[in-house]
C-alpha positions as CSV (number, residue, x, y, z in Angstrom):
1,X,0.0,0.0,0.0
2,X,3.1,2.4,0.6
3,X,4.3,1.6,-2.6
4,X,1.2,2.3,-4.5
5,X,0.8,5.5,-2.3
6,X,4.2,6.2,-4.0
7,X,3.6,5.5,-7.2
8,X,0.1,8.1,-7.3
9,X,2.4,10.9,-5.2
10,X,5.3,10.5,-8.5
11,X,2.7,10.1,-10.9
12,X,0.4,13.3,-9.9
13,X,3.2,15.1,-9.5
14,X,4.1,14.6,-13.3
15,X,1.4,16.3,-14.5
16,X,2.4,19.3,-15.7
17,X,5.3,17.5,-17.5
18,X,3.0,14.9,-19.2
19,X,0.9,18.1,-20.6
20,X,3.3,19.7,-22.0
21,X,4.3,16.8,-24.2
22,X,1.0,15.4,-24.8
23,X,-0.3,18.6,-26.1
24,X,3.2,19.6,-28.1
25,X,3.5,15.9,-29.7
26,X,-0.7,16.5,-30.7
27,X,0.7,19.8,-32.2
28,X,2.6,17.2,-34.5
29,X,5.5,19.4,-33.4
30,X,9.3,17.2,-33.3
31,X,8.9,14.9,-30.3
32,X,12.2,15.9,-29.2
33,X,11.2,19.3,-28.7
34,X,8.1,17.8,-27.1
35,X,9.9,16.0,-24.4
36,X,11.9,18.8,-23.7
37,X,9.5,20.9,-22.9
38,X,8.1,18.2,-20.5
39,X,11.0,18.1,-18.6
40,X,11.8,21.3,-18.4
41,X,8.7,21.8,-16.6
42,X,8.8,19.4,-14.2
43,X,7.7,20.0,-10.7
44,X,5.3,22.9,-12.2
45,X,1.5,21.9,-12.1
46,X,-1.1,20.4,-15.1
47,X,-2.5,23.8,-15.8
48,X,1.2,25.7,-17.0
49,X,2.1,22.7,-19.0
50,X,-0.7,22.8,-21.3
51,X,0.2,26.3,-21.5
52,X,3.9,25.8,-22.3
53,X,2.9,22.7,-24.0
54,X,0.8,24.7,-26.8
55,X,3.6,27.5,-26.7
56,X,6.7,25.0,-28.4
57,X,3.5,23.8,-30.5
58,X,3.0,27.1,-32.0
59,X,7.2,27.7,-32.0
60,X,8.4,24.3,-33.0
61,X,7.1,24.1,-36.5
62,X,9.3,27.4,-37.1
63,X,12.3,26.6,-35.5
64,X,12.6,23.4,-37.6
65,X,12.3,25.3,-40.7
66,X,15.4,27.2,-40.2
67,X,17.7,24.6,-37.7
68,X,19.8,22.4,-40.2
69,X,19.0,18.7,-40.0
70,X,20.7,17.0,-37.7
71,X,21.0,20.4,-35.5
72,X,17.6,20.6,-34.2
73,X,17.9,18.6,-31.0
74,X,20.6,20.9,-29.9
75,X,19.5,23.8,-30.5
76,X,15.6,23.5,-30.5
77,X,16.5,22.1,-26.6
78,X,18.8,25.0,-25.9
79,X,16.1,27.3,-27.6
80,X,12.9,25.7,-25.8
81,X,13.3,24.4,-22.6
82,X,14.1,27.6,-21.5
83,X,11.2,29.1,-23.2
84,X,9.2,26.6,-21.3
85,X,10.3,27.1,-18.5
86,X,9.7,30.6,-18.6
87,X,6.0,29.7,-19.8
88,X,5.2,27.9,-17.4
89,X,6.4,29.8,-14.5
90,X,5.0,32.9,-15.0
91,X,1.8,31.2,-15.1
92,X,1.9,29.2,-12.0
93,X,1.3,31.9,-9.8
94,X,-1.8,33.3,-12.0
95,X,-3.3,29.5,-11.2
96,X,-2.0,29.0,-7.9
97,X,-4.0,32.7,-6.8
98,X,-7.4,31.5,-8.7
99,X,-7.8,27.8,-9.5
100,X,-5.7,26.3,-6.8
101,X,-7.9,28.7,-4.1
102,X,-11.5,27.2,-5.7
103,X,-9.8,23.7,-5.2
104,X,-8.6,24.6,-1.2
105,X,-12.0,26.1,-1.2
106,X,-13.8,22.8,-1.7
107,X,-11.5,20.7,0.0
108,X,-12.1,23.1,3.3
109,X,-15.9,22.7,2.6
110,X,-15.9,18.9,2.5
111,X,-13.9,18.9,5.6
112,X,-16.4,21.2,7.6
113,X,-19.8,20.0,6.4
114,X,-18.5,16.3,4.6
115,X,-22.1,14.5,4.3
116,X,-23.4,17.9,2.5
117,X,-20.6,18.1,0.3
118,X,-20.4,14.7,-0.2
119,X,-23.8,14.8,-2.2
120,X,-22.5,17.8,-4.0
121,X,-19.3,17.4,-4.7
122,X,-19.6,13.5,-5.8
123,X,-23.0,14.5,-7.9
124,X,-20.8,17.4,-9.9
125,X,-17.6,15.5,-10.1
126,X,-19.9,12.4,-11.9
127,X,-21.4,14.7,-14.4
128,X,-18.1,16.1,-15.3
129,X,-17.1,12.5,-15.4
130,X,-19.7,11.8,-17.6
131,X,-19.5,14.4,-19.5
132,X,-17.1,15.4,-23.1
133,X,-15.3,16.9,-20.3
134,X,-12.5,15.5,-18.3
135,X,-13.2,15.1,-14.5
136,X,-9.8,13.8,-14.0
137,X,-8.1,17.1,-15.8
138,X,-10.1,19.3,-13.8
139,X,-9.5,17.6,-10.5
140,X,-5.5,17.5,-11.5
141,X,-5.7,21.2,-11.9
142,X,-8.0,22.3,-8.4
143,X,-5.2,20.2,-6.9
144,X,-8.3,18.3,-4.9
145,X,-6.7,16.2,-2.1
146,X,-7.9,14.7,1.4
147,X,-11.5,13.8,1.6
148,X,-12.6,16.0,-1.5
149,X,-10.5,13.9,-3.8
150,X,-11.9,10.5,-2.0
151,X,-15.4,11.8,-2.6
152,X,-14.4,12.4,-6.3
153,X,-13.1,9.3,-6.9
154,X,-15.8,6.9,-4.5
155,X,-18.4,9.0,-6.4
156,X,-16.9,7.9,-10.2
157,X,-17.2,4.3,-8.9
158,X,-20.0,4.3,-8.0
159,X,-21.8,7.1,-10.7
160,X,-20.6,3.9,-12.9
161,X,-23.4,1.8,-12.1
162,X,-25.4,4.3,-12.2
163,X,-24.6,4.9,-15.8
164,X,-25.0,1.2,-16.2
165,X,-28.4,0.7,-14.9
166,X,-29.8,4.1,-17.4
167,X,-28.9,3.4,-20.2
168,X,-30.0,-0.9,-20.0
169,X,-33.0,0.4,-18.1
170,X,-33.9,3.3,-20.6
171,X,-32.6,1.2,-23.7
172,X,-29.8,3.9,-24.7
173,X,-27.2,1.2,-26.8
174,X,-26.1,-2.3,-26.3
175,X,-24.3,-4.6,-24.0
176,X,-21.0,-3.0,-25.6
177,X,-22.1,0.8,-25.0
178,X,-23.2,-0.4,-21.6
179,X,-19.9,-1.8,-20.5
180,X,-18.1,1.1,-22.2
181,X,-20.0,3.8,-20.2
182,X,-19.5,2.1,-17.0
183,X,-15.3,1.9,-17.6
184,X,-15.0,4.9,-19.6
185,X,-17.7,7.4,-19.9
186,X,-16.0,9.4,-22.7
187,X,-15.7,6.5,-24.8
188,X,-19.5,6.9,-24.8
189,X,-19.7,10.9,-25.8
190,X,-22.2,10.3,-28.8
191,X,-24.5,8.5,-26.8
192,X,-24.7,10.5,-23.6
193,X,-25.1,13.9,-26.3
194,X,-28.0,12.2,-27.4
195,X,-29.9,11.4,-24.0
196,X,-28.2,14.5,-22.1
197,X,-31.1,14.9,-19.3
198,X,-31.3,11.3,-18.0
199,X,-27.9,10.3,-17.8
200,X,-27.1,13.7,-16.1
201,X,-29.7,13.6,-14.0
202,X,-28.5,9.7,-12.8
203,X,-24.8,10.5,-12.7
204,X,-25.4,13.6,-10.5
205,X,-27.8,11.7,-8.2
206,X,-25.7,8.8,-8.8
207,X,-22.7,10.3,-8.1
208,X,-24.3,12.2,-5.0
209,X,-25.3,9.0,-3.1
210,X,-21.9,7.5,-3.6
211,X,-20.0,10.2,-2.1
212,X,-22.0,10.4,1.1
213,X,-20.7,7.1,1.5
214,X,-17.0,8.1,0.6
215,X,-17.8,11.1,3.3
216,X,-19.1,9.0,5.8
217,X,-16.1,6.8,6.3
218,X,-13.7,9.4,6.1
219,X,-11.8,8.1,2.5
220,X,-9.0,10.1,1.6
221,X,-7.1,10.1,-1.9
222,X,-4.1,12.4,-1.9
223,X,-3.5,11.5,-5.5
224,X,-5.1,14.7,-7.7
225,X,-6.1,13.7,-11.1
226,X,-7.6,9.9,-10.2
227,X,-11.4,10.7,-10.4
228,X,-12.5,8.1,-12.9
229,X,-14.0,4.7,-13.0
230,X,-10.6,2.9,-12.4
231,X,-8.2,5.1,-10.9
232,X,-10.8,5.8,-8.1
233,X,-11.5,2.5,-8.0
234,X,-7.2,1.8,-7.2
235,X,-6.3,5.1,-5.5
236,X,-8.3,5.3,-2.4
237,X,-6.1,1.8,-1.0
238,X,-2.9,3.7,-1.2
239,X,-4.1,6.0,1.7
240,X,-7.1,4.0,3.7
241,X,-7.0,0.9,5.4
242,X,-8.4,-1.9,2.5
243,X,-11.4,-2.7,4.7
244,X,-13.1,0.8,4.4
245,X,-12.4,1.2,0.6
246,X,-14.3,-2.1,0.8
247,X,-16.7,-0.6,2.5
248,X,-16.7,2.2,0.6
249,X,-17.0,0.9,-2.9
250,X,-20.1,-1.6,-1.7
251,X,-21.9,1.3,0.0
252,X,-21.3,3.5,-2.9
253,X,-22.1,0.9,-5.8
254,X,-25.9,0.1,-4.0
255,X,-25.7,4.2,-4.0
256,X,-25.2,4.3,-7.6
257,X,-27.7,1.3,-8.9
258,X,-30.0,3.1,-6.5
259,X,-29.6,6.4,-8.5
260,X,-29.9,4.5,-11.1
261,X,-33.7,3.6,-10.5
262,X,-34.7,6.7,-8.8
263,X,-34.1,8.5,-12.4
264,X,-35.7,5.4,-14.7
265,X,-38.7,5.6,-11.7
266,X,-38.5,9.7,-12.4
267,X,-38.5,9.9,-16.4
268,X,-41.0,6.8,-16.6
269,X,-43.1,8.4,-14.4
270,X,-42.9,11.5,-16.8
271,X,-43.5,9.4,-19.7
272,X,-46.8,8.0,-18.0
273,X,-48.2,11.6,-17.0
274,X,-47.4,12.9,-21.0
275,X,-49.0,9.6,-22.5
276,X,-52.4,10.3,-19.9
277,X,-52.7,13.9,-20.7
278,X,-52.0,13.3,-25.2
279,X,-55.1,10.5,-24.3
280,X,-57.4,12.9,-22.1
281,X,-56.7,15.7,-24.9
282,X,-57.6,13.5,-27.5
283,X,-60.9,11.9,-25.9
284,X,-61.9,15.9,-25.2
């Protein structure tokens, strides 16, 4: 368990290397420069490496016009980590006095009223889950840690089944989308833009239920960034004892199915009432 603690600490704390890459190597600029930039920004957060990241993607395609073959690894590094570097610095503080505040914001919240913000916070961090958007980006950049973070990443787990039991219950794709939806929700994007009310509607009171469990028993995840289906399935052992993650996850996956039905119950319900009033219209 202290090993896999280790490995999340390393890994989160990559971040802002990883995005600088990611985005420069998407840029289809050299990969060397790419990787430069990553480690030139090391240490920095998520957040500054995208924006040095899209910086050398916007620069490398010049430099290699005009730095003879063979040259370019030299000189582009000499030329871009620095510039990188520079990049990335000079925006940390800009996110440390606005986006990292929100995420000390919520974390503070979750520790003073935890059951309340354990419905909130899970329900939101599931839709964003759900969502084209990236819950796991966003929680890398807030820097969530402590019990916020083990509320995001319970309520992913368990928002899962929740996902699960809409779209078999409501008919919304086949075995294949069902599975896919429960592992990755953005694998699923079409689908879920096609049926945005229920599945939103589940995740967030999915997602809710879940993390009044993860609140409940006090599950902490000091690994920012691991609020999906299988990183917050993993994470929460590196920094619990295994018996309540177990705990957790159970509580939270009848918390998800149960979301699950209250939002089928909801929208059949509506479907019922629409159907009674087209027949009482049409016998008037």
């Amino acid at each position: 368990m202290a090993f896999l603690g280790e490995v999340g600490t390393v890994a989160g704390g990559m971040g802002g290397s990883i995005a600088a890459i990611l985005v420069g190597v998407n840029m289809g600029v050299n990969p060397v420069f790419a990787a430069v930039a990553g480690a030139a920004v090391g240490g920095l957060g998520i957040l500054p490496g995208f924006l040095a990241g899209y910086a050398i993607g916007l620069i490398g395609h010049k430099l290699e016009k005009w730095i003879p073959d063979g040259l370019d690894p030299h000189i582009g590094g000499l030329i871009i980590a620095p510039v990188a570097r520079a990049i990335a610095s000079f925006s940390t503080p800009l996110v440390d006095s606005t986006l990292l505040s929100v995420g000390d914001a919520i974390v503070m919240a979750a520790d003073q009223s935890p059951l309340v913000m354990g419905f909130l916070l899970g329900g939101i961090i599931k839709v964003m889950c759900t969502s084209p958007l990236s819950s796991m980006a966003l929680t890398a950049i807030l820097g969530l840690q402590g019990l916020a973070m083990g509320i995001a990443s319970i309520a992913c787990v368990g928002g899962a089944f929740t996902n699960g039991i809409i779209l078999k219950r409501m008919g919304f794709g086949d075995s294949s989308n069902i599975i896919a939806v429960m592992l990755e929700p953005l694998t699923q994007a079409d689908l879920v833009a096609e049926n945005p009310l229920p599945i939103y509607l589940s995740s967030f009171i999915g997602g809710g239920f879940s993390g009044i469990a993860a609140a409940k028993l006090g599950i902490i995840n000091n690994a920012p960034g691991t609020a999906s289906t299988i990183p917050g399935l993993l994470a929460p052992f590196a920094f619990n004892s295994a018996q309540d993650v177990f705990l957790a996850l159970a509580f939270a996956a009848v918390g998800g199915i149960a979301g699950g039905y209250v939002t089928d119950y909801i929208f059949r319900g509506a479907a019922i009432l629409k159907a009674e009033r087209n027949r009482f219209s049409m016998a008037k």
